[in-house]
N, C-alpha and C positions, 0 to 999 in steps of 0.2 A: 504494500500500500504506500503510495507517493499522494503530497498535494499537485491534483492537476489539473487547480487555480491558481489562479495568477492573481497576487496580490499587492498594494503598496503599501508594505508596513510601518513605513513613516507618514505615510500618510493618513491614516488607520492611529498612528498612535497619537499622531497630533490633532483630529478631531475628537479623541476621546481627552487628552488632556486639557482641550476647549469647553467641551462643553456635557463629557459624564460627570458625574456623581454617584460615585463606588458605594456600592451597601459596606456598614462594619470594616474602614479602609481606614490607613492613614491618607488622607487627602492630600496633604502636604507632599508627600512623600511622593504620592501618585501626578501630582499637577508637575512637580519635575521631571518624573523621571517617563511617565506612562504607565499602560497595563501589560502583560504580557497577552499576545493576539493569538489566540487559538481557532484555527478554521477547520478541522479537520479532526474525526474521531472512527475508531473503529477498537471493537475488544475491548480489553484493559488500554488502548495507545491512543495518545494523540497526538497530533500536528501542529505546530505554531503556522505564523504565515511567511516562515523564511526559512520552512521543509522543517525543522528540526523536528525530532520523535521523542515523546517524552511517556512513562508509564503513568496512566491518571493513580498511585497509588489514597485518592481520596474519593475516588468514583464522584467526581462532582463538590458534589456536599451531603455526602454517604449517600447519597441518592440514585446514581446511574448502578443499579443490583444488574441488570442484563446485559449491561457494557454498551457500550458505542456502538452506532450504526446498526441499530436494526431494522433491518427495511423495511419488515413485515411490523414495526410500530407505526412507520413514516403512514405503510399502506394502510391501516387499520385509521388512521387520522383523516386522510383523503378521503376514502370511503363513506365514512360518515360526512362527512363534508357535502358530498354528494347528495346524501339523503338527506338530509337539515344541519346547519350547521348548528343552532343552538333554540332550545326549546327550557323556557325559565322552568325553576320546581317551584314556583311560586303560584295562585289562584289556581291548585290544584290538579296544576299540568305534569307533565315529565315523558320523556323519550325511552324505548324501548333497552337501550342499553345503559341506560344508568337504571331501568328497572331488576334489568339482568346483574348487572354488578352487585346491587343488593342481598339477590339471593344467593349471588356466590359467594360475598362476605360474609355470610350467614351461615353459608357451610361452610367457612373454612374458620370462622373462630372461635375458639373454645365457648362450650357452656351456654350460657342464656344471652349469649352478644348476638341480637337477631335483627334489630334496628339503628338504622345510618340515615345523617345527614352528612352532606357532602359540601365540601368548603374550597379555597382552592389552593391551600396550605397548610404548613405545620401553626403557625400563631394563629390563623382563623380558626384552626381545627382546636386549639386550647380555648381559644376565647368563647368558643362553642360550647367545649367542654364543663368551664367554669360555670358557666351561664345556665348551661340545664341542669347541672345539680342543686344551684339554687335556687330554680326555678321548679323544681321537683317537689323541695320543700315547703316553699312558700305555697304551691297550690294548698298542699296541706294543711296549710294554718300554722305551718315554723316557720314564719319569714325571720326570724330571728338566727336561725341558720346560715348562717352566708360568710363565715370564716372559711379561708383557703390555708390549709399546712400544705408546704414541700419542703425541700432541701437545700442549703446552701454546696453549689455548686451544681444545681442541675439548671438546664435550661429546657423554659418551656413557649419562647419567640419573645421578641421587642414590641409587640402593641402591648398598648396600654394594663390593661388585664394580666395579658401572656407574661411583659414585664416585671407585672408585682410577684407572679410566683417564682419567675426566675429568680436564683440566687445565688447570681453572679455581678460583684460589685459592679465593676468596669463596664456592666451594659446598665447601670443605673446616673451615672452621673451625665448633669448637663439638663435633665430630661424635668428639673422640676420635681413636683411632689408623686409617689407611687398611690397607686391605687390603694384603699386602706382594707384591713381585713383578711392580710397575708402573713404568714408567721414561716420563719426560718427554721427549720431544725439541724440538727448534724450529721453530713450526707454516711452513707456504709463504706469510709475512705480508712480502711485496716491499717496502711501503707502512714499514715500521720496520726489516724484520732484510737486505734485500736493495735498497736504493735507489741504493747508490753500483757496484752490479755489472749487467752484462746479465742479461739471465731465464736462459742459460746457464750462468753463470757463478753464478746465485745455486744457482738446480738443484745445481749439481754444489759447492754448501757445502753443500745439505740434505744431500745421500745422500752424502757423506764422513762427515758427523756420524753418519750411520746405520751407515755401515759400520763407523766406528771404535767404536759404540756395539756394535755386535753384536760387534766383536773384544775388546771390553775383556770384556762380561758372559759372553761364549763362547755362541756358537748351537746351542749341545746343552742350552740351558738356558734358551732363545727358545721362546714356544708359539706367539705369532702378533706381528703389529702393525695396529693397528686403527684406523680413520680414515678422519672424515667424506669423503665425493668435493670438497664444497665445506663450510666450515668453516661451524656457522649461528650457534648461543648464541655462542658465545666470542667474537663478532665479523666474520661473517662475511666469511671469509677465503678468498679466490679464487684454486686455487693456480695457479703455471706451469703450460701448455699439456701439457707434457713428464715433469710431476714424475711423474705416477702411474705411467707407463710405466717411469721409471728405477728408480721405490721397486719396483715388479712386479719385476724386474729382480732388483736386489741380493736381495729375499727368497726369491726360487726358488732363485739361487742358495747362500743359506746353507740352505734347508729350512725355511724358516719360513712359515707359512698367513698368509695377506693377509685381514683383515675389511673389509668395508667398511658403515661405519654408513646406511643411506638411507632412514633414518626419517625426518630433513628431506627430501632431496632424491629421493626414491624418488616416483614414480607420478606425473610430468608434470613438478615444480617448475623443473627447471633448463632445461625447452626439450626433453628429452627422456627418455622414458618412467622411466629412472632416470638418476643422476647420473654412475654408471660408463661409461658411453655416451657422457658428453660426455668421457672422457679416453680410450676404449678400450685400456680394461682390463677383466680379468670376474675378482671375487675367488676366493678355496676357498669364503665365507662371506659373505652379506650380511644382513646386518639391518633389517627394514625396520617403518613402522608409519603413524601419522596417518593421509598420503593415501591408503591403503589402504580405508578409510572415508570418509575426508573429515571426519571426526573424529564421525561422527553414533553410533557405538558404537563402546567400546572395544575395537581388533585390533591385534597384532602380529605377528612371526613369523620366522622363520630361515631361508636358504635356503642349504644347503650341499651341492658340488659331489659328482659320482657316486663320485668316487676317496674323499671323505668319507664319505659313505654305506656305499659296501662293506665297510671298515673297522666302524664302527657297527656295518651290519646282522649283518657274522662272527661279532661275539660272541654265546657261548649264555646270555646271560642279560640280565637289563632292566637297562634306560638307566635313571638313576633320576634323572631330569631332567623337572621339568614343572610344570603348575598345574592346577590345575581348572576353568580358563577356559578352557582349551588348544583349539582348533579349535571353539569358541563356535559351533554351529551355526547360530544369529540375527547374530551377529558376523560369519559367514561367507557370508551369504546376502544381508545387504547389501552387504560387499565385493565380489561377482559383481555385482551390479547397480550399483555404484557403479564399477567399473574399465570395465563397458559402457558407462554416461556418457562417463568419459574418454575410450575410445575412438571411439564413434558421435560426440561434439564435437571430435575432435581437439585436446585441451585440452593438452599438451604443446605443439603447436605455436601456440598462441595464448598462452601460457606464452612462446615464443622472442622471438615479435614485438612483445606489449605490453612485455616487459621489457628488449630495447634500447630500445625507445622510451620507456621508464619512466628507466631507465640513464641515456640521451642527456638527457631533460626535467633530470634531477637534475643533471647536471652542469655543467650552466648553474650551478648554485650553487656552483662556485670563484671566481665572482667574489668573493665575499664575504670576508672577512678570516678568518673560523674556521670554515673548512670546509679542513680538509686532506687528504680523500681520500672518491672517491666510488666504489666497487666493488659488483660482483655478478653473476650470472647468473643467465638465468632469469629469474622471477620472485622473487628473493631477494636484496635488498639493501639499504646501509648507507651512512648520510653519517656518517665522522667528523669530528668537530669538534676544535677544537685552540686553546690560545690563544696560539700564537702557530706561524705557519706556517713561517718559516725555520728555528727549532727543533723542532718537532715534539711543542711543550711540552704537557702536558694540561692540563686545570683542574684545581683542587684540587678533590675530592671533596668537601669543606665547601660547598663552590657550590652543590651537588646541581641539575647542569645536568641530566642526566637526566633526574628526576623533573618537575623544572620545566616542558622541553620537553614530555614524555611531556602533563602537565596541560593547559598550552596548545596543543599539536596536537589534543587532545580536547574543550578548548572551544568550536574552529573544524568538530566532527565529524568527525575522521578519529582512527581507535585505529591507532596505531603504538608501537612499542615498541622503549623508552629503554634500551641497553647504558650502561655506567659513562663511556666516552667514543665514543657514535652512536646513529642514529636509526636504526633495520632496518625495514625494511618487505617482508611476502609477503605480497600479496592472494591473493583468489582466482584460480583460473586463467583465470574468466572474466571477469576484468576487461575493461574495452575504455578506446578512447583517452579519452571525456569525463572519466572515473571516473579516471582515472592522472591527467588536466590536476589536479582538482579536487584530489587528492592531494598533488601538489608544491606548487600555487599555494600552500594551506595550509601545509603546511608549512616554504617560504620565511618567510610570515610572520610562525608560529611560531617561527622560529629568527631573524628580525630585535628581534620583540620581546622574547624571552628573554635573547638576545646584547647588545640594546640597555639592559639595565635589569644588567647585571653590572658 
């Protein structure tokens, strides 16, 4: 595979330095220097627009699960095109394949997840999320329910809503007051807040902190608690075997709806079909988005259990909750032929196997002096770096190790993507072993050279 377009990359970079505005960028940074131009994609690989070959080691933004270039997505998108391009799920309309994708959601996720709205991302699909739970209660006569717990360090998108539950500093400044009625708790990060206890023992400090958290706020005033199955943005964070079962646990028992975010980890990533699978647990509500697609158009959506539903469906008058991309008829008809990929490749399962062996490759790099912890599942993982290993000490952000590494993995052709202290990497789910070797080896010595020049 060659690019066999013809492109002016200076040209191309100087109207994007004119007149883009980068999501989550340094802007500064960008208006000097440009972006790097990508025209070309197939597999795990892609193309700048001056031929060079680089491995997409981030599949996008965890989101391309079936890899580049599939025709038979392009074709599934035209198609529908053909037939309507867009039919609203608003005054009680909808299109034959966002009908169909419903009931395939339905079979394919665990338990009593039988009902979706559909959004046309990860932060709509949250803001959706947050909104029916309390909106669940309040039919009820609990409107007094409307506290959100999640995690510091998990991310759940930048709008407003999606914001207050993330809890991640650095995407809270600048932005003014958060939304109220969010509480942080301590993510299931072993590697800093549980090293000196067993996985038991750490377990049962998360969900004391929960319980006393629900005693102190009172659970007549809890709407849900929401959170990643594995932690991705905030540093992807792997929790105990055990934790989700005991968090299930305490919240049935206080009455409070379980969300679970699996817009990262939903549709193969973690080794299986969704993320809640690998703890066996099944939420009231799941959130899902990216692999859904494979990122080729924008989808999102909500899947909330029957006992949710009924509640919903009793009321005699409209939910006034939605968008106008809602069940995207073209968004939805590639989903059906993109979730038939995953299935007909058993891409989950090939997900399980390249990522221990991606896992095992990477952790050959404790030899090294600043490498303090190598975690993930799946295909979703993270070397963090440290400078100095018996403390746990970080660099100073003046360093901007990050950025540095991020540059130099990218000179060697591998796109991986730089946390404030680690390296994350989720390919495609079609990766195989030569493409994971080429990954590490690179990135070993990216982080020899980076590490060697501080």
């Amino acid at each position: 595979m060659t690019v066999t377009k013809t492109y002016n990359t200076t040209d191309l970079v100087n109207k994007d330095k004119a007149h883009m505005l980068h999501p989550v960028s340094n802007l500064a940074q960008l208006r000097e220097h440009g972006p790097l131009v990508m025209c070309k994609g197939e597999d795990v690989f892609l193309w700048d627009t001056d031929g060079k070959k680089y491995i997409d080691a981030f599949a996008g933004l965890w989101n391309i699960n079936v890899g580049h270039g599939r025709a038979e997505l392009a074709d599934a998108a035209a198609e529908q095109m053909r037939e309507v391009a867009f039919v609203p799920n608003f005054f009680g309309l909808n299109s034959p394949p966002t009908i169909e994708l419903s009931a395939k959601l339905a079979e394919m996720m665990p338990g009593h997840l039988n009902h979706f709205q559909f959004t046309s991302g990860g932060a709509e699909s949250n803001e959706t999320a947050i909104k029916m739970a309390r909106y669940y209660w309040s039919v009820q006569g609990k409107s007094d329910k409307v506290k959100v717990l999640s995690r510091l360090m998990g991310y759940h998108g930048i709008a407003m809503g999606a914001l207050a539950a993330t809890g991640i500093p650095g995407y809270w400044e600048h932005f003014g007051p958060r939304a109220e009625g969010f509480l942080h708790l301590t993510p299931p990060y072993d590697y800093r807040h549980g090293a000196d206890m067993t996985e038991e023992q750490f377990v049962d400090k998360l969900v004391a902190e929960l319980e006393e958290t629900i005693k102190t706020e009172g659970a007549d005033t809890i709407a849900a608690f929401i959170g990643e199955p594995v932690q991705g943005a905030g540093g992807l964070v792997v929790p105990p075997q055990s934790y989700w079962q005991r968090v299930s646990e305490v919240l049935k028992k206080h009455d409070i709806l379980m969300i679970h975010d699996e817009v990262i980890t939903g549709f193969g990533r973690t080794g299986t079909m969704f993320g809640m699978q690998q703890y066996g647990v099944t939420p009231d509500i799941a959130s899902f988005a990216k692999g859904i697609t494979s990122g080729y158009i924008p989808l999102g959506g909500v899947a909330v259990s029957d006992e949710i539903f009924n509640v919903m469906s009793g009321i005699d008058k409209p939910f006034m909750h939605g968008f106008t991309y809602s069940g995207h008829p073209v968004a939805t008809a590639v989903a059906l032929r993109n979730i038939k990929i995953i299935e007909d490749e058993n891409l989950p399962a090939n997900a399980g196997i390249q990522g221990e062996y991606m896992l095992n490759e990477l952790k050959k790099l404790y030899d090294k002096p600043y490498v303090g912890n190598v975690r993930g599942k799946g295909l979703m993982m993270l070397v963090e770096y440290v400078s100095d290993k018996a403390t746990k000490a970080k660099f100073d952000p003046a360093q901007k190790v990050g950025p540095k590494l991020e540059a130099t993995t990218r000179k060697r052709g591998i796109i991986v993507r730089a946390t404030p202290d680690g390296v994350a990497m989720a390919p495609p789910l079609t990766i195989q072993k030569p493409e994971v070797d080429t990954v590490v080896s690179a990135l070993a010595d990216a982080m020899d050279e980076v590490f060697g020049g501080l």
